[in-house]
mmCIF file of the C-alpha atoms, coordinates in Angstrom:
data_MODEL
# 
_entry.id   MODEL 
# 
loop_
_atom_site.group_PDB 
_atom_site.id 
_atom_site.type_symbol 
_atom_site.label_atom_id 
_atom_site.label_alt_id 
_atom_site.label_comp_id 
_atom_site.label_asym_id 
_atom_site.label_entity_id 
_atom_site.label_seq_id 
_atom_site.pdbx_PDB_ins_code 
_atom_site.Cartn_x 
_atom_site.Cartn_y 
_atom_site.Cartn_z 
_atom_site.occupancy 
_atom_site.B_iso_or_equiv 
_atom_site.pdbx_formal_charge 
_atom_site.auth_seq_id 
_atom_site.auth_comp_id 
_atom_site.auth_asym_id 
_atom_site.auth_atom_id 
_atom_site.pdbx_PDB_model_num 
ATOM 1   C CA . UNK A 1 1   ? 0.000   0.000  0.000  1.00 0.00 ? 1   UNK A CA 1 
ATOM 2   C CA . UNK A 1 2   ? 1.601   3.254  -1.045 1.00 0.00 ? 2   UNK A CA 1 
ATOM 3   C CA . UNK A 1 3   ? 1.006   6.481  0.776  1.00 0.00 ? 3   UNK A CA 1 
ATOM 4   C CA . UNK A 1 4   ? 1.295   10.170 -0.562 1.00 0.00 ? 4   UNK A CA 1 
ATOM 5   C CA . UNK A 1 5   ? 3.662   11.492 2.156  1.00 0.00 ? 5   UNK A CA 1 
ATOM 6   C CA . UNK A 1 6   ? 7.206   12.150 1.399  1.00 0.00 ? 6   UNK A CA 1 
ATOM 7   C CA . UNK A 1 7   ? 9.853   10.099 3.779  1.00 0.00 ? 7   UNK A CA 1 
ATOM 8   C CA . UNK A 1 8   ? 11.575  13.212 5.757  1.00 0.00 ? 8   UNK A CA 1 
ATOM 9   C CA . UNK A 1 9   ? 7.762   14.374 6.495  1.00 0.00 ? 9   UNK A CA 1 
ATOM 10  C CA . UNK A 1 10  ? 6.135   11.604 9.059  1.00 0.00 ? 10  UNK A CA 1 
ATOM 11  C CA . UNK A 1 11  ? 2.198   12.042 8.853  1.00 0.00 ? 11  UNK A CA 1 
ATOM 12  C CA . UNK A 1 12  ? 0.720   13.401 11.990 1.00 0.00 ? 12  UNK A CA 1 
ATOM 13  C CA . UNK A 1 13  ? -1.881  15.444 13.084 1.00 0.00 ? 13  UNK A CA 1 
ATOM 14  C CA . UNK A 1 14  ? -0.839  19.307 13.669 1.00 0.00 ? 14  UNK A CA 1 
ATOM 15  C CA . UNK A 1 15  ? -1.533  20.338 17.236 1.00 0.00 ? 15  UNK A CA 1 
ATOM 16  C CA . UNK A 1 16  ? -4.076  23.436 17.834 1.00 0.00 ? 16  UNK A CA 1 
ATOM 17  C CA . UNK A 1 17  ? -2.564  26.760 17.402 1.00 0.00 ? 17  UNK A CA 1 
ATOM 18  C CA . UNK A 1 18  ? -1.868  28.590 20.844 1.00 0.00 ? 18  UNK A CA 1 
ATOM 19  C CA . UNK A 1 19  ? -5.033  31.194 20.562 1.00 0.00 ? 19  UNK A CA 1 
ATOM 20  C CA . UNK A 1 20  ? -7.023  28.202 19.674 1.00 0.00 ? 20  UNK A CA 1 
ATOM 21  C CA . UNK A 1 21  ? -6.320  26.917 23.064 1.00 0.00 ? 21  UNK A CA 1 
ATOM 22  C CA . UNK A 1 22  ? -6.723  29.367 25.247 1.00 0.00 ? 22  UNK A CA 1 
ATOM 23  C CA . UNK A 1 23  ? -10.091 30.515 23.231 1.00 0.00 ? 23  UNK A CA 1 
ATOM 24  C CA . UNK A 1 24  ? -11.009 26.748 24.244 1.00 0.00 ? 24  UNK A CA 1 
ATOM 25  C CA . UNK A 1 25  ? -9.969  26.777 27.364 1.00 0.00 ? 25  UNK A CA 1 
ATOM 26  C CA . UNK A 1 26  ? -11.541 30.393 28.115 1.00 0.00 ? 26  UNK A CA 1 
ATOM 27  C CA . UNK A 1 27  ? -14.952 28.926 26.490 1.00 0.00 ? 27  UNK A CA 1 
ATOM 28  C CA . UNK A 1 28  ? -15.016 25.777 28.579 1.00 0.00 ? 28  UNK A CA 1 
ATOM 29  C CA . UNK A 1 29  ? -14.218 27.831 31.897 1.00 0.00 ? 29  UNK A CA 1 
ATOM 30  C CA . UNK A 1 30  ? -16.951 30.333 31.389 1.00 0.00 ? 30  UNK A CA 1 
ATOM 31  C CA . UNK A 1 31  ? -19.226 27.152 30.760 1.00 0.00 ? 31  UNK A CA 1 
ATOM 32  C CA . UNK A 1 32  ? -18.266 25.526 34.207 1.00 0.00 ? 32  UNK A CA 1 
ATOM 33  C CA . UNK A 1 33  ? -18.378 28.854 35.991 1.00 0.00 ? 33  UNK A CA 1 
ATOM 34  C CA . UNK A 1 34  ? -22.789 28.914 35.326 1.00 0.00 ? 34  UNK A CA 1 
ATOM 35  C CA . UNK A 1 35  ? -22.816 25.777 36.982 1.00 0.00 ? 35  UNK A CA 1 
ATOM 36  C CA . UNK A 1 36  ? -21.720 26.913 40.174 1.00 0.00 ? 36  UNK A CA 1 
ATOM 37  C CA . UNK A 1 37  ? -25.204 27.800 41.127 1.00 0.00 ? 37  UNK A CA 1 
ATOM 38  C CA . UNK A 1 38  ? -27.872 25.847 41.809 1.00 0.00 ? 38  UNK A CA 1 
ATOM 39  C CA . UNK A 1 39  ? -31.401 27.225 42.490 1.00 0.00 ? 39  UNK A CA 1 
ATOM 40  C CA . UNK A 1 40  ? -33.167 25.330 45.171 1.00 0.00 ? 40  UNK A CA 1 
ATOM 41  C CA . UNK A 1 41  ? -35.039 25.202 48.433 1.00 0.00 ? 41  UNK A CA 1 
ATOM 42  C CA . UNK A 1 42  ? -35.689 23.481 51.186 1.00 0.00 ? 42  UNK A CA 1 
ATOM 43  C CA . UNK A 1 43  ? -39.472 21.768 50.896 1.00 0.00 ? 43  UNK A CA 1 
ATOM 44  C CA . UNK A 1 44  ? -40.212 19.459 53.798 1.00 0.00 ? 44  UNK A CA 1 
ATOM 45  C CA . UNK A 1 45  ? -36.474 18.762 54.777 1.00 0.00 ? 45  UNK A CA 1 
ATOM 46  C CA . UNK A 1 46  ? -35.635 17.774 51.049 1.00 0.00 ? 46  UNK A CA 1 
ATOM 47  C CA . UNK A 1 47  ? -33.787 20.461 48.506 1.00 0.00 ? 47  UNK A CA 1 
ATOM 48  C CA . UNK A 1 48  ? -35.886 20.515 45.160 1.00 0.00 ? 48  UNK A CA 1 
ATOM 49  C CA . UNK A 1 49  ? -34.674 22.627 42.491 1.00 0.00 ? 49  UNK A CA 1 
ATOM 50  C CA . UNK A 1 50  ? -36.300 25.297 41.606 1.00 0.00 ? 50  UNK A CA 1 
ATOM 51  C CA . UNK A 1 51  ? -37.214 24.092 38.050 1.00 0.00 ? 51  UNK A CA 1 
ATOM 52  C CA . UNK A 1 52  ? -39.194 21.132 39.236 1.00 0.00 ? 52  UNK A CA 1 
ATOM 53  C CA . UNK A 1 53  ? -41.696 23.813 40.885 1.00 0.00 ? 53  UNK A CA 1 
ATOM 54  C CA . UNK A 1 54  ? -42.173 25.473 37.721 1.00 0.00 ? 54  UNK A CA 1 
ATOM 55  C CA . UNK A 1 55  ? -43.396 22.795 35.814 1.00 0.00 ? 55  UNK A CA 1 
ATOM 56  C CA . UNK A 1 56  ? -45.305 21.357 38.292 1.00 0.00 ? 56  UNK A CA 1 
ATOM 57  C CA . UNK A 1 57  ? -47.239 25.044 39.019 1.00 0.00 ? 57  UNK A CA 1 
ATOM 58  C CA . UNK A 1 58  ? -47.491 25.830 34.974 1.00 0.00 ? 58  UNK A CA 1 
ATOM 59  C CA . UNK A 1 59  ? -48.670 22.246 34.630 1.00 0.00 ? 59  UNK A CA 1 
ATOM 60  C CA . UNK A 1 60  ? -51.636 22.957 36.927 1.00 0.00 ? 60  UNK A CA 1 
ATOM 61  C CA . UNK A 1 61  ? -51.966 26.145 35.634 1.00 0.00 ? 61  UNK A CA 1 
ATOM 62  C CA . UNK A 1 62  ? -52.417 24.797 31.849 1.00 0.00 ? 62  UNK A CA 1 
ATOM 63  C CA . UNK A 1 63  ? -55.205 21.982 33.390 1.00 0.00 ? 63  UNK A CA 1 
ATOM 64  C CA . UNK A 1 64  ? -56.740 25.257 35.001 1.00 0.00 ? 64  UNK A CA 1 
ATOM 65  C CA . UNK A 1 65  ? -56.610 27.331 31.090 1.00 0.00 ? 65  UNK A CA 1 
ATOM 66  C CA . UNK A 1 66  ? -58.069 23.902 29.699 1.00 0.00 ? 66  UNK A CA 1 
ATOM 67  C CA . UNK A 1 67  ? -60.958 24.079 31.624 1.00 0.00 ? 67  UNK A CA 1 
ATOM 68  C CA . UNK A 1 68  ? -61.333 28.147 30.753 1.00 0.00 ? 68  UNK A CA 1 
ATOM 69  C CA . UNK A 1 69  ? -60.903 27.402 27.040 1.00 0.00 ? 69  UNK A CA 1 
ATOM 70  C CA . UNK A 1 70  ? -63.228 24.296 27.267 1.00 0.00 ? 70  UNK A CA 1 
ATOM 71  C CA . UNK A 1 71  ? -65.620 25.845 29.008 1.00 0.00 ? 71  UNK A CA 1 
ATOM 72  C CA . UNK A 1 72  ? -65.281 29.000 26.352 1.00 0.00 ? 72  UNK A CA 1 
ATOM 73  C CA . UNK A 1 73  ? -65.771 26.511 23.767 1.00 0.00 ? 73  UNK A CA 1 
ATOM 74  C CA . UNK A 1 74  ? -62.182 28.452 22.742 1.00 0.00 ? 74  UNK A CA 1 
ATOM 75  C CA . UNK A 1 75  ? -60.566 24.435 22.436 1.00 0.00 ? 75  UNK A CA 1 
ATOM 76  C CA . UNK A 1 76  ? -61.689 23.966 18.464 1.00 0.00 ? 76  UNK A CA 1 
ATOM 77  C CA . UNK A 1 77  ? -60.173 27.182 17.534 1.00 0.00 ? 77  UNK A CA 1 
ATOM 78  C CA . UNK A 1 78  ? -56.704 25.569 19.023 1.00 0.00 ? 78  UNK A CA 1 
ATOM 79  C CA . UNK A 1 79  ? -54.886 23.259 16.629 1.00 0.00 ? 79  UNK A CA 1 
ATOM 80  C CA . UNK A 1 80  ? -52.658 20.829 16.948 1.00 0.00 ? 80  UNK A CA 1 
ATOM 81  C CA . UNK A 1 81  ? -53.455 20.498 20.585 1.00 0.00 ? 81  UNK A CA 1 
ATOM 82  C CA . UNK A 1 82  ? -51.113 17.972 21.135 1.00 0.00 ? 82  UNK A CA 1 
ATOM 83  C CA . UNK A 1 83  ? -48.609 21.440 20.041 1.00 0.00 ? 83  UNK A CA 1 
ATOM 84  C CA . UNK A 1 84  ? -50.678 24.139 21.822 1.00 0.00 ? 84  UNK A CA 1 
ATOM 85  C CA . UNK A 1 85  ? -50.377 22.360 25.873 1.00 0.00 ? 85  UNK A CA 1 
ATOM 86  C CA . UNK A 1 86  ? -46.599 21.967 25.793 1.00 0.00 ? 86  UNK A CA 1 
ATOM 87  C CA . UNK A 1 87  ? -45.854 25.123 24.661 1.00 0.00 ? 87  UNK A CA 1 
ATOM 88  C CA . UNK A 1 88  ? -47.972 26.605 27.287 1.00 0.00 ? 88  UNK A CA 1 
ATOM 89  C CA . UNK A 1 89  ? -46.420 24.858 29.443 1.00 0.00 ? 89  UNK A CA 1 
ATOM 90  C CA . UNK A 1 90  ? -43.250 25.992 28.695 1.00 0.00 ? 90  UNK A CA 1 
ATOM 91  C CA . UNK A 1 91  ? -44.324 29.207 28.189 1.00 0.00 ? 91  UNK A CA 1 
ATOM 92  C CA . UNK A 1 92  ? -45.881 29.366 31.729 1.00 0.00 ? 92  UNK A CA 1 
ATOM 93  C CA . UNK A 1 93  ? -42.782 27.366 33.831 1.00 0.00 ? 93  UNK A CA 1 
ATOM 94  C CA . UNK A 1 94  ? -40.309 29.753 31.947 1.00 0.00 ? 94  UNK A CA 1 
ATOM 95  C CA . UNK A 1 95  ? -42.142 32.996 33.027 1.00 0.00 ? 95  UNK A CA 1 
ATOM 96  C CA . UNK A 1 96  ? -43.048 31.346 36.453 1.00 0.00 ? 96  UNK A CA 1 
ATOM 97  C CA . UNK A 1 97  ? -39.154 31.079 36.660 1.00 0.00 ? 97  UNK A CA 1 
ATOM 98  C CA . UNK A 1 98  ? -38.231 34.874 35.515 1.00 0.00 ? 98  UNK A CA 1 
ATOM 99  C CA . UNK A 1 99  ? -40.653 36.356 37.753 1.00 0.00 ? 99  UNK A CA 1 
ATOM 100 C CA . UNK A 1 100 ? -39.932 34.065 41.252 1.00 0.00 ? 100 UNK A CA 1 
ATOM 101 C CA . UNK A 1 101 ? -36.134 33.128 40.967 1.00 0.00 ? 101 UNK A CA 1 
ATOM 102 C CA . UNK A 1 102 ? -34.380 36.245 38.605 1.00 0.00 ? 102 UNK A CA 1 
# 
Protein backbone atom coordinates (compact mmCIF):
# COMPACT_ATOMS: atom_id res chain seq x y z
CA UNK A 1 0.00 0.00 0.00
CA UNK A 2 1.60 3.25 -1.04
CA UNK A 3 1.01 6.48 0.78
CA UNK A 4 1.29 10.17 -0.56
CA UNK A 5 3.66 11.49 2.16
CA UNK A 6 7.21 12.15 1.40
CA UNK A 7 9.85 10.10 3.78
CA UNK A 8 11.58 13.21 5.76
CA UNK A 9 7.76 14.37 6.49
CA UNK A 10 6.14 11.60 9.06
CA UNK A 11 2.20 12.04 8.85
CA UNK A 12 0.72 13.40 11.99
CA UNK A 13 -1.88 15.44 13.08
CA UNK A 14 -0.84 19.31 13.67
CA UNK A 15 -1.53 20.34 17.24
CA UNK A 16 -4.08 23.44 17.83
CA UNK A 17 -2.56 26.76 17.40
CA UNK A 18 -1.87 28.59 20.84
CA UNK A 19 -5.03 31.19 20.56
CA UNK A 20 -7.02 28.20 19.67
CA UNK A 21 -6.32 26.92 23.06
CA UNK A 22 -6.72 29.37 25.25
CA UNK A 23 -10.09 30.52 23.23
CA UNK A 24 -11.01 26.75 24.24
CA UNK A 25 -9.97 26.78 27.36
CA UNK A 26 -11.54 30.39 28.11
CA UNK A 27 -14.95 28.93 26.49
CA UNK A 28 -15.02 25.78 28.58
CA UNK A 29 -14.22 27.83 31.90
CA UNK A 30 -16.95 30.33 31.39
CA UNK A 31 -19.23 27.15 30.76
CA UNK A 32 -18.27 25.53 34.21
CA UNK A 33 -18.38 28.85 35.99
CA UNK A 34 -22.79 28.91 35.33
CA UNK A 35 -22.82 25.78 36.98
CA UNK A 36 -21.72 26.91 40.17
CA UNK A 37 -25.20 27.80 41.13
CA UNK A 38 -27.87 25.85 41.81
CA UNK A 39 -31.40 27.22 42.49
CA UNK A 40 -33.17 25.33 45.17
CA UNK A 41 -35.04 25.20 48.43
CA UNK A 42 -35.69 23.48 51.19
CA UNK A 43 -39.47 21.77 50.90
CA UNK A 44 -40.21 19.46 53.80
CA UNK A 45 -36.47 18.76 54.78
CA UNK A 46 -35.63 17.77 51.05
CA UNK A 47 -33.79 20.46 48.51
CA UNK A 48 -35.89 20.52 45.16
CA UNK A 49 -34.67 22.63 42.49
CA UNK A 50 -36.30 25.30 41.61
CA UNK A 51 -37.21 24.09 38.05
CA UNK A 52 -39.19 21.13 39.24
CA UNK A 53 -41.70 23.81 40.88
CA UNK A 54 -42.17 25.47 37.72
CA UNK A 55 -43.40 22.80 35.81
CA UNK A 56 -45.30 21.36 38.29
CA UNK A 57 -47.24 25.04 39.02
CA UNK A 58 -47.49 25.83 34.97
CA UNK A 59 -48.67 22.25 34.63
CA UNK A 60 -51.64 22.96 36.93
CA UNK A 61 -51.97 26.14 35.63
CA UNK A 62 -52.42 24.80 31.85
CA UNK A 63 -55.21 21.98 33.39
CA UNK A 64 -56.74 25.26 35.00
CA UNK A 65 -56.61 27.33 31.09
CA UNK A 66 -58.07 23.90 29.70
CA UNK A 67 -60.96 24.08 31.62
CA UNK A 68 -61.33 28.15 30.75
CA UNK A 69 -60.90 27.40 27.04
CA UNK A 70 -63.23 24.30 27.27
CA UNK A 71 -65.62 25.85 29.01
CA UNK A 72 -65.28 29.00 26.35
CA UNK A 73 -65.77 26.51 23.77
CA UNK A 74 -62.18 28.45 22.74
CA UNK A 75 -60.57 24.43 22.44
CA UNK A 76 -61.69 23.97 18.46
CA UNK A 77 -60.17 27.18 17.53
CA UNK A 78 -56.70 25.57 19.02
CA UNK A 79 -54.89 23.26 16.63
CA UNK A 80 -52.66 20.83 16.95
CA UNK A 81 -53.46 20.50 20.58
CA UNK A 82 -51.11 17.97 21.14
CA UNK A 83 -48.61 21.44 20.04
CA UNK A 84 -50.68 24.14 21.82
CA UNK A 85 -50.38 22.36 25.87
CA UNK A 86 -46.60 21.97 25.79
CA UNK A 87 -45.85 25.12 24.66
CA UNK A 88 -47.97 26.60 27.29
CA UNK A 89 -46.42 24.86 29.44
CA UNK A 90 -43.25 25.99 28.70
CA UNK A 91 -44.32 29.21 28.19
CA UNK A 92 -45.88 29.37 31.73
CA UNK A 93 -42.78 27.37 33.83
CA UNK A 94 -40.31 29.75 31.95
CA UNK A 95 -42.14 33.00 33.03
CA UNK A 96 -43.05 31.35 36.45
CA UNK A 97 -39.15 31.08 36.66
CA UNK A 98 -38.23 34.87 35.51
CA UNK A 99 -40.65 36.36 37.75
CA UNK A 100 -39.93 34.06 41.25
CA UNK A 101 -36.13 33.13 40.97
CA UNK A 102 -34.38 36.25 38.60
Amino acid sequence: MKTNSTPNQPDRIQPLGRCATIILATLVVCGVSGCSYSPSFNLLGSYFPAWIICFAVATALTTVIHTVFTKTKMVTELWPLPVVYPCLISFLSCTLWIIFFN
